[in-house]
N, CA, C and O atoms as a DFTB+ gen file, in Angstrom:
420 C
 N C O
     1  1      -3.643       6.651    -107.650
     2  2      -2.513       6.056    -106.975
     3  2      -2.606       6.260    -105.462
     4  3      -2.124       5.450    -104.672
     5  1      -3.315       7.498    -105.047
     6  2      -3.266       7.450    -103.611
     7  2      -4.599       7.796    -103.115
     8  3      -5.293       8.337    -103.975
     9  1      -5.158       7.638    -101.965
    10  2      -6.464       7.226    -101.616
    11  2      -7.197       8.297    -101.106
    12  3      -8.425       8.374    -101.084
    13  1      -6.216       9.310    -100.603
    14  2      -6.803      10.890    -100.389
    15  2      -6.093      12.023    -100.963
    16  3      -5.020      11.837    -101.538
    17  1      -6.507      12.958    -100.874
    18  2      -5.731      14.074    -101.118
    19  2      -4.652      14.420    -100.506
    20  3      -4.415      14.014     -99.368
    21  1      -3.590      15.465    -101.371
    22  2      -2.450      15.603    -100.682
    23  2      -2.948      16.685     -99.438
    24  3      -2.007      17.374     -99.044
    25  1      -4.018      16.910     -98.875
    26  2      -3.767      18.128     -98.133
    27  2      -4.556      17.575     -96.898
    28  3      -4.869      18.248     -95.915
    29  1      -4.832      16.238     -97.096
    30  2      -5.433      15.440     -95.909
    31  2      -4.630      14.897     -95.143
    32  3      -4.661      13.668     -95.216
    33  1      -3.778      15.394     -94.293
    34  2      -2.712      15.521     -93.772
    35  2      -2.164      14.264     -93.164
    36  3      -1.014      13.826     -93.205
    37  1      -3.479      13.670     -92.462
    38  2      -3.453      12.034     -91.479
    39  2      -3.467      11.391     -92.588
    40  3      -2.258      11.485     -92.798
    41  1      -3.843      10.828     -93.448
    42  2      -3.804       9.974     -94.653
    43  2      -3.207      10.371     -96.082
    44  3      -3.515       9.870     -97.163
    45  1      -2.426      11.230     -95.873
    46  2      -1.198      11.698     -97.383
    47  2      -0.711      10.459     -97.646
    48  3      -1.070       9.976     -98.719
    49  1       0.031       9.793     -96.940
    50  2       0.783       8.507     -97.287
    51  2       0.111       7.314     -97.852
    52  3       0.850       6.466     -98.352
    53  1      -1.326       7.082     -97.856
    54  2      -2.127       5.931     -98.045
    55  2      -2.079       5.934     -99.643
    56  3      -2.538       6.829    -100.353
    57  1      -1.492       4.869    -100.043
    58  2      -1.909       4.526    -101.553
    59  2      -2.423       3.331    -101.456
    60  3      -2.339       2.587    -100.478
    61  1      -3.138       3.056    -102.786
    62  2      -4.161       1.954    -103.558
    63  2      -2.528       0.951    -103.686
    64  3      -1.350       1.280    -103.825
    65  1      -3.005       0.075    -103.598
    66  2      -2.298      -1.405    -103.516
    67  2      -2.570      -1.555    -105.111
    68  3      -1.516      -2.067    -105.487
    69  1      -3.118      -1.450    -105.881
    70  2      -3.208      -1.623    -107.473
    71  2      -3.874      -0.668    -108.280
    72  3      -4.791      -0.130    -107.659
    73  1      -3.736      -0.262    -109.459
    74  2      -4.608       0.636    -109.903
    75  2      -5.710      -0.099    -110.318
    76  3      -5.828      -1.239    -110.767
    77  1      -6.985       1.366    -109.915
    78  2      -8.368       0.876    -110.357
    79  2      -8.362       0.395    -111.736
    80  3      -9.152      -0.509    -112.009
    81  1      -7.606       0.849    -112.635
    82  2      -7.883       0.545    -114.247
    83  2      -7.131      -0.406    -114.493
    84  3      -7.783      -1.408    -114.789
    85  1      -5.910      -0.578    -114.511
    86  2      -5.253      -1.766    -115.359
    87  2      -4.654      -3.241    -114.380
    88  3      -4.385      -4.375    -114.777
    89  1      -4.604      -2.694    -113.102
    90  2      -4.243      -3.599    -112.411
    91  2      -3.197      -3.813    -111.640
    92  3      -3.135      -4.566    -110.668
    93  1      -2.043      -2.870    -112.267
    94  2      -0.966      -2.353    -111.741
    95  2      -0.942      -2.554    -110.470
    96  3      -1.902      -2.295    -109.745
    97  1       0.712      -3.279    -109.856
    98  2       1.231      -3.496    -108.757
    99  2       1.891      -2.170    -108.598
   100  3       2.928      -1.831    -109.168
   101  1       1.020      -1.283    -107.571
   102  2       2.240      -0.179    -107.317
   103  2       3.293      -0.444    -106.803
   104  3       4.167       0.067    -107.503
   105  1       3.931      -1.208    -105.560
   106  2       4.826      -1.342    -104.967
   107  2       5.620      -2.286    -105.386
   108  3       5.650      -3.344    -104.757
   109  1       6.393      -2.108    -106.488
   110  2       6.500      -3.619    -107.562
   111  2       8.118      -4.652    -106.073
   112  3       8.790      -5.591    -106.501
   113  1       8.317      -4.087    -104.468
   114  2       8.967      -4.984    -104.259
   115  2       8.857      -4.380    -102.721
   116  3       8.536      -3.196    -102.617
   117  1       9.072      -5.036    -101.705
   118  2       8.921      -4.330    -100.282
   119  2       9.797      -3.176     -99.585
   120  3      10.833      -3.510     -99.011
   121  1       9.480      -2.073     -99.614
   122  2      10.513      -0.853     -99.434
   123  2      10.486      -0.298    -100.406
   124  3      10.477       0.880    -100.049
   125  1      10.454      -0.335    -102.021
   126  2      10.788      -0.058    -103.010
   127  2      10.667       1.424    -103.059
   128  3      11.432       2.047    -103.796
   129  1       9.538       2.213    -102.152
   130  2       9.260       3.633    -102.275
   131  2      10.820       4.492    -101.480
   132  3      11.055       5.660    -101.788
   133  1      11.612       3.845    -100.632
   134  2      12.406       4.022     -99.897
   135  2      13.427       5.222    -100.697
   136  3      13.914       6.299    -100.351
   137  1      13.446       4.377    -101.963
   138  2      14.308       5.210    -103.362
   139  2      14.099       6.852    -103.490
   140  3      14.814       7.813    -103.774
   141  1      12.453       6.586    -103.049
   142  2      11.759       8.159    -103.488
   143  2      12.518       9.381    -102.526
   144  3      12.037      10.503    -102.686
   145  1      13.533       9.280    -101.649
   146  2      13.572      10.351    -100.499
   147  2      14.973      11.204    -101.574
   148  3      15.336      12.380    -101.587
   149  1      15.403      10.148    -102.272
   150  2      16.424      11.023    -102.984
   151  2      15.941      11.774    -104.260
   152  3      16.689      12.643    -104.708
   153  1      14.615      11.485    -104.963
   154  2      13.836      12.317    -105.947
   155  2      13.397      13.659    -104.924
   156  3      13.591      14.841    -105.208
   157  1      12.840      13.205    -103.827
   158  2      12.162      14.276    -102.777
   159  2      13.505      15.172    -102.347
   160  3      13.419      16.396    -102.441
   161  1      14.569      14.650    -101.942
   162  2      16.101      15.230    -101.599
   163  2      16.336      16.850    -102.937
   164  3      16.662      18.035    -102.877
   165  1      15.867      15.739    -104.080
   166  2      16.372      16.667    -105.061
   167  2      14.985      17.714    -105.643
   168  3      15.071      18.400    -106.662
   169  1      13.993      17.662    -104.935
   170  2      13.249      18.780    -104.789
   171  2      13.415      19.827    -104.048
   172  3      13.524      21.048    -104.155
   173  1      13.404      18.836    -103.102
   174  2      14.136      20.552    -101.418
   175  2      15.178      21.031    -102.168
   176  3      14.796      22.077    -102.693
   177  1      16.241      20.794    -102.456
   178  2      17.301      21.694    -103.220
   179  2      17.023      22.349    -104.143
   180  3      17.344      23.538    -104.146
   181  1      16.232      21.691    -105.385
   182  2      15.502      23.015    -105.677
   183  2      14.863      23.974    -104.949
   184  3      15.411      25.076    -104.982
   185  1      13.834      23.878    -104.280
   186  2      13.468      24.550    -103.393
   187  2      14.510      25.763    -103.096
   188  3      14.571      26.911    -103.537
   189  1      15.171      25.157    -102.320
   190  2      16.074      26.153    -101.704
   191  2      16.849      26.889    -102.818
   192  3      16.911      28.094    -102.576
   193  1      17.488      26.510    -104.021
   194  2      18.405      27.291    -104.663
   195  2      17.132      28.615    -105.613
   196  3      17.383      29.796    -105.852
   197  1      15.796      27.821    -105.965
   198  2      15.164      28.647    -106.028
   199  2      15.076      30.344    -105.173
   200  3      15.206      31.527    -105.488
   201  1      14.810      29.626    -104.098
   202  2      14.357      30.568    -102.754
   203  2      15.380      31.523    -102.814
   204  3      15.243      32.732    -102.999
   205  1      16.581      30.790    -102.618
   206  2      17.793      31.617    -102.265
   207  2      17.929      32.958    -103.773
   208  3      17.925      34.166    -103.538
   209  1      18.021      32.460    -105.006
   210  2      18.428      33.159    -106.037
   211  2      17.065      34.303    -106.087
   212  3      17.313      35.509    -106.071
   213  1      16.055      33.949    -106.130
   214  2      15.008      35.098    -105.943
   215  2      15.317      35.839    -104.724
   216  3      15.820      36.950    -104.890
   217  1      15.073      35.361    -103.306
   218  2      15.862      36.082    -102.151
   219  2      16.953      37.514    -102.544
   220  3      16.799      38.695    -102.233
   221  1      18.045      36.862    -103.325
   222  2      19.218      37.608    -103.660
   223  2      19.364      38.972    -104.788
   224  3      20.088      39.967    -104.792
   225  1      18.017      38.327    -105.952
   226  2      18.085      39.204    -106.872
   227  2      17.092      40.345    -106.931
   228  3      17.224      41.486    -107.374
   229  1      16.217      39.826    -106.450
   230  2      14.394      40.672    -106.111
   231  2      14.585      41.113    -104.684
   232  3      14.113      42.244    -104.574
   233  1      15.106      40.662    -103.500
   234  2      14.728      41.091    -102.679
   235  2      16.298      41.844    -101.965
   236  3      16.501      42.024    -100.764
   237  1      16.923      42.066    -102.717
   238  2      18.632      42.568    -102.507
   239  2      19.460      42.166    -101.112
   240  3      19.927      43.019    -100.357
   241  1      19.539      41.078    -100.948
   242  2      19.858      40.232    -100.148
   243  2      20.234      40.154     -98.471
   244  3      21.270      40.267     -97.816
   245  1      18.596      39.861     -98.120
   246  2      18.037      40.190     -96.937
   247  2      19.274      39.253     -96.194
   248  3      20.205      38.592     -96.656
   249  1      18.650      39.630     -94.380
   250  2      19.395      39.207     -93.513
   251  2      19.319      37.204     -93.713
   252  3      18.448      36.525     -94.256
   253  1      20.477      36.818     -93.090
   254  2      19.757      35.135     -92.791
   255  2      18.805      34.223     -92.426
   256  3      18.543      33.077     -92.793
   257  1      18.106      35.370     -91.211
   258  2      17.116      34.717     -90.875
   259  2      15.841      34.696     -91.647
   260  3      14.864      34.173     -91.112
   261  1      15.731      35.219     -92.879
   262  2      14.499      35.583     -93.891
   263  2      14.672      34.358     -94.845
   264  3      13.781      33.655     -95.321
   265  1      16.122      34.255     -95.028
   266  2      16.373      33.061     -95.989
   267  2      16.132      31.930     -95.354
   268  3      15.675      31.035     -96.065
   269  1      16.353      31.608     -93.849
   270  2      16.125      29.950     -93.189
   271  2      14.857      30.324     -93.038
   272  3      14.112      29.382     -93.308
   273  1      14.369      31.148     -92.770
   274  2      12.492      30.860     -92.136
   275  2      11.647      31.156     -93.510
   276  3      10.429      31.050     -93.360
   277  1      12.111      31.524     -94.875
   278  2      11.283      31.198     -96.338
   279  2      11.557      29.644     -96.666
   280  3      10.769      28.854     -97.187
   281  1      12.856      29.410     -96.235
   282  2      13.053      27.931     -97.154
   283  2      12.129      27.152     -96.207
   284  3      11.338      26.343     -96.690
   285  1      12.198      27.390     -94.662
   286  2      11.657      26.244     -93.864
   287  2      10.247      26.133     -94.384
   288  3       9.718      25.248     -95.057
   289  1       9.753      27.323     -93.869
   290  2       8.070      27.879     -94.455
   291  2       7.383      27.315     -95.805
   292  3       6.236      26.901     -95.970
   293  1       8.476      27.435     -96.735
   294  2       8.105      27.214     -97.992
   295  2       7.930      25.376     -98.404
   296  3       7.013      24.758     -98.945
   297  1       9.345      24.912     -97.825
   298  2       8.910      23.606     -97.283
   299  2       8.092      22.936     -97.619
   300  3       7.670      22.392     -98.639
   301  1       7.794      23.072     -96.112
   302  2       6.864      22.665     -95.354
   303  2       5.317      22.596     -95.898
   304  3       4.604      21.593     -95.894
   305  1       4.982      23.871     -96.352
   306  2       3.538      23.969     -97.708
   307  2       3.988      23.433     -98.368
   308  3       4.409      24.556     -98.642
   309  1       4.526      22.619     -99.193
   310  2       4.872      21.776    -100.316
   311  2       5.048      20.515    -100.228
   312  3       4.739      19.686    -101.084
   313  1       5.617      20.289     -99.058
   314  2       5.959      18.562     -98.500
   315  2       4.998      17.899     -99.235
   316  3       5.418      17.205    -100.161
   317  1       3.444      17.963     -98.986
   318  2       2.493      17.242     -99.466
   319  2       2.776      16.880    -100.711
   320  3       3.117      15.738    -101.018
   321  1       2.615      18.123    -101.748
   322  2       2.840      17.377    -103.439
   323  2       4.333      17.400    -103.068
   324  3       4.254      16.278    -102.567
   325  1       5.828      17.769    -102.857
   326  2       6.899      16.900    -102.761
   327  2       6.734      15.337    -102.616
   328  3       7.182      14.591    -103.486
   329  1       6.114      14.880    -101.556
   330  2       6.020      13.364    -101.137
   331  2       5.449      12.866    -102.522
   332  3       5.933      12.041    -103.296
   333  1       4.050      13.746    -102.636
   334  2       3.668      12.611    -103.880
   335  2       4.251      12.426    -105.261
   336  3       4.261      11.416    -105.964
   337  1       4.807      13.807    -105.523
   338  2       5.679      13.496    -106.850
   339  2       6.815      12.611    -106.669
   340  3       7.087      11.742    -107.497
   341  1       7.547      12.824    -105.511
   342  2       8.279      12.105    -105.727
   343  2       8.691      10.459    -105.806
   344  3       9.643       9.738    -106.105
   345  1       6.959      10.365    -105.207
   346  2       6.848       8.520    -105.336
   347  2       6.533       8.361    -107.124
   348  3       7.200       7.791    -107.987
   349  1       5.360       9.053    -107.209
   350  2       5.328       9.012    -108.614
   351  2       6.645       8.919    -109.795
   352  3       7.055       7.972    -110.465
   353  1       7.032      10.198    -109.712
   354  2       8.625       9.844    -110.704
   355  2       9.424       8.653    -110.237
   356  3       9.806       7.813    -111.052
   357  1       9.664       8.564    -109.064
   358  2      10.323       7.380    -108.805
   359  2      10.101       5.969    -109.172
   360  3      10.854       5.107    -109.625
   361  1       8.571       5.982    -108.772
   362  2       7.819       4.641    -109.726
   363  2       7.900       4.641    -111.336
   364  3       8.073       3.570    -111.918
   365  1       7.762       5.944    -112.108
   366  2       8.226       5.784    -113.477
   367  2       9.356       5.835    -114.126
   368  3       9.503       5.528    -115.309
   369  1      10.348       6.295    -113.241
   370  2      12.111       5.648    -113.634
   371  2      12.223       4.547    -112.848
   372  3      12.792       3.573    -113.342
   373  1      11.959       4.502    -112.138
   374  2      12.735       3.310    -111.249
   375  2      11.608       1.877    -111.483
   376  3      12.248       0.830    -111.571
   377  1      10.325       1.726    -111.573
   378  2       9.474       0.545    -111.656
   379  2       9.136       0.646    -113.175
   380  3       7.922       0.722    -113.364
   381  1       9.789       0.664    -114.147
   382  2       9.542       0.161    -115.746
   383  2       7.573       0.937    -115.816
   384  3       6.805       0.177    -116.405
   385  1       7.062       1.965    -115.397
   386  2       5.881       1.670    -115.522
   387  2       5.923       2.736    -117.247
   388  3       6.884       3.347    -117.716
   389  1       4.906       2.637    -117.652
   390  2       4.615       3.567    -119.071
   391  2       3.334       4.091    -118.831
   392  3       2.556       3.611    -118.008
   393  1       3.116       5.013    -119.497
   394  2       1.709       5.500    -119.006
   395  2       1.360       5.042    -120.424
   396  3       2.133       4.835    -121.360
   397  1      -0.052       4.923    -120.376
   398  2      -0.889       4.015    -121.678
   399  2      -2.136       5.312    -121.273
   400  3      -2.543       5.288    -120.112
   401  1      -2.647       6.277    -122.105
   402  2      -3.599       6.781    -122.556
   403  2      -4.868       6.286    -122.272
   404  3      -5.880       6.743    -121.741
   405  1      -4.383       4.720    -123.007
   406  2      -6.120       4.072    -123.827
   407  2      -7.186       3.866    -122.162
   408  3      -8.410       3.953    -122.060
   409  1      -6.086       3.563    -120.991
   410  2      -6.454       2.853    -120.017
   411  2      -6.853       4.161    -119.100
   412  3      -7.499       3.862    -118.096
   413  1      -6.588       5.500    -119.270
   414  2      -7.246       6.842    -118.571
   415  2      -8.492       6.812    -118.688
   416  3      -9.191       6.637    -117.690
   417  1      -9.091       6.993    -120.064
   418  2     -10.905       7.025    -120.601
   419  2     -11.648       5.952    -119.116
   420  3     -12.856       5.716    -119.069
């Protein structure tokens, strides 16, 4: 689905216009990925309620500034697979796609 790796920082965003195997229109309408910031929305919040509840229970609940500079930190290393999962799920609730097995081999 996408043309480099997530950790190739200048080209994270580049996806394949169709899949190599079946033919698949990724972008089934113009903007359509636009949807994905609220799948990505609802990762950072995980993120953070994660961060925060470990923060609180393991680490007996440090000052503020440990909690804004882990969530930022933590982030930020993740953005990469954040962005891409969240186009992905978004394309399989939101664009009717199914995954078909036969067409992986």
């Amino acid at each position: 689905m996408f043309t480099h790796g997530p950790w190739v920082l200048d080209k994270m965003t580049s996806m394949d216009r169709t899949c190599s195997k079946c033919g698949l229109q990724f972008e089934v309408e113009p903007g359509f990925f636009f949807g994905a910031m609220y799948v990505s929305y609802a990762f950072s919040v995980g993120i953070f309620l994660a961060i925060t509840f470990i923060l609180y229970n393991l680490f007996g609940d440090p000052e503020l500034w440990v909690y804004i500079t882990t969530v930022v930190v933590t982030s930020a290393l993740l953005y990469p697979l954040i962005f891409r999962y969240s186009r992905i799920i978004f394309l399989y609730v939101f664009g009717g796609i199914k995954y078909r097995p036969e067409l992986s081999s």
